[in-house]
C-alpha positions as CSV (number, residue, x, y, z in Angstrom):
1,X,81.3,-23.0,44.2
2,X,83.5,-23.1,47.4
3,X,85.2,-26.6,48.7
4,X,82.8,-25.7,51.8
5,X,79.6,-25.6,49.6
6,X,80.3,-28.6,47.5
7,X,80.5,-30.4,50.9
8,X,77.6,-29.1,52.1
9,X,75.7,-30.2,48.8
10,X,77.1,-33.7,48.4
11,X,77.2,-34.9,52.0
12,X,73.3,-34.4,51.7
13,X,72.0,-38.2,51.3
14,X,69.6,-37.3,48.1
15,X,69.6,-33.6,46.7
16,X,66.4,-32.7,45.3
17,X,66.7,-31.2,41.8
18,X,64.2,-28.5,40.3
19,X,61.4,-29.9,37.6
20,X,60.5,-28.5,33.8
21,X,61.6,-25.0,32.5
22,X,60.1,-24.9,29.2
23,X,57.0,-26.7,30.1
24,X,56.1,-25.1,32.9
25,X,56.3,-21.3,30.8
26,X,53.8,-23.0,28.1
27,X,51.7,-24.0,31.2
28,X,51.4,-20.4,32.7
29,X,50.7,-18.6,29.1
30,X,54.3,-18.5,26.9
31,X,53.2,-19.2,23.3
32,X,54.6,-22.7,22.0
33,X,57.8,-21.4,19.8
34,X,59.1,-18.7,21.7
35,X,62.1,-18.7,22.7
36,X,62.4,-19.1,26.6
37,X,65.6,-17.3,27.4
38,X,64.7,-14.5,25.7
39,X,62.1,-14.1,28.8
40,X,65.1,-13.5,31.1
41,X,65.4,-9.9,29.6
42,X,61.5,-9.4,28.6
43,X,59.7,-10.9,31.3
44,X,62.0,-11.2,34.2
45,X,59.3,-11.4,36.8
46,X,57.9,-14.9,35.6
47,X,61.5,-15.9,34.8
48,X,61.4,-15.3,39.0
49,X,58.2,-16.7,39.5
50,X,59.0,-20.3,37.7
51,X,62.2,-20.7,39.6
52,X,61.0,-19.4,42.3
53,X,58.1,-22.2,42.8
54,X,60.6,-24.4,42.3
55,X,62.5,-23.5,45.7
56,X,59.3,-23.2,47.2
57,X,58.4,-26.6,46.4
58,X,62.0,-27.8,48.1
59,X,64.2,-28.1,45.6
60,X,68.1,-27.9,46.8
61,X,68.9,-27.3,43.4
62,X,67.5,-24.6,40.7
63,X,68.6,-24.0,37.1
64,X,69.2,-21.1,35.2
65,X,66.8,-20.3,32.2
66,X,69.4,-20.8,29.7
67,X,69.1,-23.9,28.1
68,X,69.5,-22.4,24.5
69,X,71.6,-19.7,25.1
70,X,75.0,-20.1,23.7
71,X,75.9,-18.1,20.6
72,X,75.1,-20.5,18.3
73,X,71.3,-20.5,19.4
74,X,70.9,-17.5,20.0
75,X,71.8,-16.1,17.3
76,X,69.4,-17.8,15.4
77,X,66.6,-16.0,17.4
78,X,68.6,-12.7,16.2
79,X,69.7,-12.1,19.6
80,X,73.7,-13.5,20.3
81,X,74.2,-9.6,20.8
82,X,72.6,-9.9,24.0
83,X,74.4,-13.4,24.9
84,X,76.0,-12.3,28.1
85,X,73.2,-10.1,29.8
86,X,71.0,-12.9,29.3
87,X,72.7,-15.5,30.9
88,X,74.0,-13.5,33.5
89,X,70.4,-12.2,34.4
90,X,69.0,-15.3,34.3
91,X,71.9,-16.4,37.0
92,X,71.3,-13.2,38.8
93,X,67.4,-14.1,39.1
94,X,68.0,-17.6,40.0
95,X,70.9,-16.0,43.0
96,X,67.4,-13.8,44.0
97,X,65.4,-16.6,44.5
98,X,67.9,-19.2,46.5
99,X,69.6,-16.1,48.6
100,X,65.4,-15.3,49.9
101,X,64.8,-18.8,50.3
102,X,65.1,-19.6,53.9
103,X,63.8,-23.5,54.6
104,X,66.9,-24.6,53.3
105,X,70.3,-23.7,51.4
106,X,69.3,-23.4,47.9
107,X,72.1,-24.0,44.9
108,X,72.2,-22.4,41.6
109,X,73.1,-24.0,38.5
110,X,73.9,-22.4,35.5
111,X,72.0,-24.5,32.3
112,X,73.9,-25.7,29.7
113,X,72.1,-27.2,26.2
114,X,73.1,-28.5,22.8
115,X,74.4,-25.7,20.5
116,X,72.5,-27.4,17.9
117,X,76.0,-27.7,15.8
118,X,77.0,-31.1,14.8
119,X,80.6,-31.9,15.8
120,X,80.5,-35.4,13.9
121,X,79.9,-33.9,10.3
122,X,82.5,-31.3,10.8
123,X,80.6,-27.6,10.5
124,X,83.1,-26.1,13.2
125,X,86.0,-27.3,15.1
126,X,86.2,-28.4,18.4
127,X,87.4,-25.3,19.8
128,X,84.2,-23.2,18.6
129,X,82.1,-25.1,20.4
130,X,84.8,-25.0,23.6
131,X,84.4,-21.1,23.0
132,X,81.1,-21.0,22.8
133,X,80.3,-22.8,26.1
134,X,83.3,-20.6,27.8
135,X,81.2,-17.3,26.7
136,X,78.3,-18.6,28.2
137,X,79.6,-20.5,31.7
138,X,81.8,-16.6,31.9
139,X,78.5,-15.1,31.8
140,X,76.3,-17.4,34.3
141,X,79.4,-17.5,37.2
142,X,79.1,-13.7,37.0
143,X,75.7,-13.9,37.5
144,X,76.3,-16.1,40.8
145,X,76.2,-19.7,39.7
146,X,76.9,-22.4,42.1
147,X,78.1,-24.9,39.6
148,X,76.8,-25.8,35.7
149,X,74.0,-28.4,34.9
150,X,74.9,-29.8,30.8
151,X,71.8,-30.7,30.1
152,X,70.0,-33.0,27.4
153,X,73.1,-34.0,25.4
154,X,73.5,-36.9,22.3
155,X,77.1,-36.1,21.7
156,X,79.6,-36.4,24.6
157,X,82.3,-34.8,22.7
158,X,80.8,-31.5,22.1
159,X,79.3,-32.1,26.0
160,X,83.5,-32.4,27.0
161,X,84.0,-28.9,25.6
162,X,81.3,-27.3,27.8
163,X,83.0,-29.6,31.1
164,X,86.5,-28.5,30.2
165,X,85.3,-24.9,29.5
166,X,83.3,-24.6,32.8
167,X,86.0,-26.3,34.7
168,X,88.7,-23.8,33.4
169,X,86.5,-21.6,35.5
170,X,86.3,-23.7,38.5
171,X,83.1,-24.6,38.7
172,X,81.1,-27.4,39.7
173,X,79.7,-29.5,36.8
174,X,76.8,-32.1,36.1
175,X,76.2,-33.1,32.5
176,X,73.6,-35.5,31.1
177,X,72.7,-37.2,28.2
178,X,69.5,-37.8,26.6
179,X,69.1,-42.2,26.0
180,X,66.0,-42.4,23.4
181,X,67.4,-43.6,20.7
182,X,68.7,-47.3,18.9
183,X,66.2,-50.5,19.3
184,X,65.9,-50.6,23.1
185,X,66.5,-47.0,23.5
186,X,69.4,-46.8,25.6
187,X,71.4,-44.5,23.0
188,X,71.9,-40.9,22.5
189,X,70.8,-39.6,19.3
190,X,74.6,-40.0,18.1
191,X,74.7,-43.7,19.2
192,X,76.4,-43.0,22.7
193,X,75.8,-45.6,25.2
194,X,75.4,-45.0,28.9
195,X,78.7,-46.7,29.8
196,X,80.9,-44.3,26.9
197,X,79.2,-41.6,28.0
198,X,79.5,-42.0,31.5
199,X,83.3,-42.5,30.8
200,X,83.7,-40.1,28.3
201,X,82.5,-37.3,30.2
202,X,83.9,-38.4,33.6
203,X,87.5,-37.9,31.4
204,X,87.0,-34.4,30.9
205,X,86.3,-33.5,34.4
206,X,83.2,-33.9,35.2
207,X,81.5,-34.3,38.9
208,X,78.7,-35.6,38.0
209,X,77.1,-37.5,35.5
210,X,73.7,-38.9,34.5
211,X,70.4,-38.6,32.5
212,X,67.8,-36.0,31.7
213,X,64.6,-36.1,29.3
214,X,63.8,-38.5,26.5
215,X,61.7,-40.4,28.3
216,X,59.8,-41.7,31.6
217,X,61.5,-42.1,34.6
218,X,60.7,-45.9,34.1
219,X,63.6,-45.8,31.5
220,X,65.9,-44.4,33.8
221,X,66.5,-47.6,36.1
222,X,69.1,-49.5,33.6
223,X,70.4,-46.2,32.5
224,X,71.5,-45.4,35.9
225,X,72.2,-48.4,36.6
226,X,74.6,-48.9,33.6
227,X,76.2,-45.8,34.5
228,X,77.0,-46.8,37.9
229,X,78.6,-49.5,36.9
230,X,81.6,-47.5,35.3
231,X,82.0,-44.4,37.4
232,X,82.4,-43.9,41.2
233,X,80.9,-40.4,40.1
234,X,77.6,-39.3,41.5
235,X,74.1,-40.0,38.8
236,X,71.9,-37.3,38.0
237,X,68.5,-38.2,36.8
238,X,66.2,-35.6,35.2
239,X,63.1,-37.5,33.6
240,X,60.0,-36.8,31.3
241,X,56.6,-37.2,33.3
242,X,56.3,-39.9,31.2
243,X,55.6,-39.5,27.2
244,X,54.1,-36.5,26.1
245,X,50.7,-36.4,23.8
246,X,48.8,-34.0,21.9
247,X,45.1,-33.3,22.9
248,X,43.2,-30.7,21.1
249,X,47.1,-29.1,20.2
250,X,48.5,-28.8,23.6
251,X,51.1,-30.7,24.5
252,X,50.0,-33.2,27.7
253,X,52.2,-35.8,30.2
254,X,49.9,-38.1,32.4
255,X,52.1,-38.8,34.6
256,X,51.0,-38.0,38.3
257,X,53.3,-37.0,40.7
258,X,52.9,-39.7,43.0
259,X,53.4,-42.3,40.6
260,X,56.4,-40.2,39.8
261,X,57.9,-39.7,42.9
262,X,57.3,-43.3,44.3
263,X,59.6,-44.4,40.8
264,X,61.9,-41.7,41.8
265,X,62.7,-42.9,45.5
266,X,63.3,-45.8,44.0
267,X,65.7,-44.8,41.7
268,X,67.1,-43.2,44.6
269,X,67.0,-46.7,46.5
270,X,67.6,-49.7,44.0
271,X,70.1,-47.3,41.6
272,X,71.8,-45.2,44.2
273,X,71.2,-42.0,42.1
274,X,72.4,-39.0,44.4
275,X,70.4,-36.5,42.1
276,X,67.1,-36.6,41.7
277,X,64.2,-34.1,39.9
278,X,62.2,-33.7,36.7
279,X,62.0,-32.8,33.2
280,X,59.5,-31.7,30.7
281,X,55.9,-32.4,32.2
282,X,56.9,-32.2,35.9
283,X,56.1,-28.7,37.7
284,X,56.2,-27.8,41.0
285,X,53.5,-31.0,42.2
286,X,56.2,-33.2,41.1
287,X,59.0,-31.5,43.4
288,X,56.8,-31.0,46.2
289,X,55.7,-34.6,46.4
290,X,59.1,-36.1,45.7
291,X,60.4,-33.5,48.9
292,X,58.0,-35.1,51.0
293,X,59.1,-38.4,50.2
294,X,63.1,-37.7,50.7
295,X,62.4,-36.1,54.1
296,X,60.8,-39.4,55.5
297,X,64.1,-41.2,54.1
């Protein structure tokens, strides 16, 4: 992303972030268990159609479709072969979408998930995870990225390698942990707090920090909050619509979006989050509602 684009984005007062990915393909048909990147390269069109309802809705931001697709998860789908033309079509269908959107500038972020490999136990070294995240930010910034969303992370050292690895490219990077673990359910699944992980990350370069998933946006105030309190860096805050539950085997969030969105401009208020959208549950409802609300800021 240009000097002159990263102005544009952060002198905006709130940027408005795009809602669920994988959620929102089970809601329009995708069998539960497929593999949703995989859809960049066998169904392209609703690929275009998710995002898409996402920048219709008003988002200023819109990820990629490639949560899981660094080699290590991918290639337990049988399809690391195909690492780079997925993530750089999934980029390239994302570009489509915010180039033909014409209410507003629209951004594109390349998406960024766990590799699934555990640092801490020692299966591979630091540098094959830093690899692995280099592949696939190589792949998404020819595709036409903006800047790199690291999504949904419990370890901030393997989230480091994929901020050091898209910065070598110079991009633009958010990263965010997911806080639903330990007794009050302020840690990441490794035991991160919001303050080491704030700090941690903000060490290896990156612009942005925050939250995303786990949980209801209700968790997110002392989460943010926390955060703030150890980094002049901006917060990012990606929430559940609230927990999920099974009825008759499908997967449900009753969250509404104005109870979402009235929480989220508060957020925005009371936590001084600069990044604001949703997670698994939230569609394009969520994002529309939450637009209204930041235009009458």
């Amino acid at each position: 992303m240009s000097n002159a684009k990263i102005e544009t984005l952060l002198n905006k007062r709130v940027v408005l972030l795009d809602g669920g990915m994988g959620t929102e393909f089970q809601r329009r048909g995708v069998p539960a268990g497929t593999h949703p990147d995989l859809l960049n390269l066998s169904n392209p069109e609703l690929v275009k159609e998710v995002i898409g309802s996402y920048a219709a809705a008003g988002s200023d931001i819109v990820l990629t479709n490639t949560f899981g697709a660094t080699r290590f998860v991918l290639e337990k789908h049988g399809a690391a072969d195909k690492l780079a033309e997925i993530n750089r079509r999934s980029a390239e269908i994302a570009r489509e979408v915010a180039d033909a959107t014409t209410e507003r500038e629209v951004f594109v972020f390349g998406d960024m998930g766990p590799t699934g490999v555990m640092l801490a136990l020692g299966e591979v070294p630091e540098s094959a995870i830093y690899d692995a995240y280099l592949e696939q930010a190589t792949a998404l910034k020819e595709g036409g990225v903006d800047g790199i969303a690291v999504e949904t992370s419990s370890d901030p050292q393997e989230s480091a390698q994929a901020v050091k690895a898209a910065k070598s490219l110079g991009l633009f990077v958010a990263v965010t942990g997911t806080f639903d673990s330990g007794k009050k359910k302020d840690r990441t699944m490794m035991g991160a707090t919001p303050e080491k992980f704030a700090e941690t990350l903000a060490a290896a370069g990156a612009d942005v920090v925050g939250a995303n998933c786990g949980r209801g946006i209700e968790g997110f105030f002392e989460i943010c909050r926390r955060m703030k309190a150890v980094t002049e860096l901006p917060i990012w805050a990606k929430s559940n619509a609230g927990l999920p539950q099974t009825v008759d085997g499908v997967t449900t969030y009753s969250q509404t979006p104005e109870d979402f969105a009235d929480q989220a401009i508060r957020l925005v208020e009371e936590e001084g989050v600069k990044f604001v959208g949703g997670c698994c549950g939230t569609n394009p409802d969520f994002i529309r509602e939450l637009r209204s609300r930041i235009d009458r800021l």
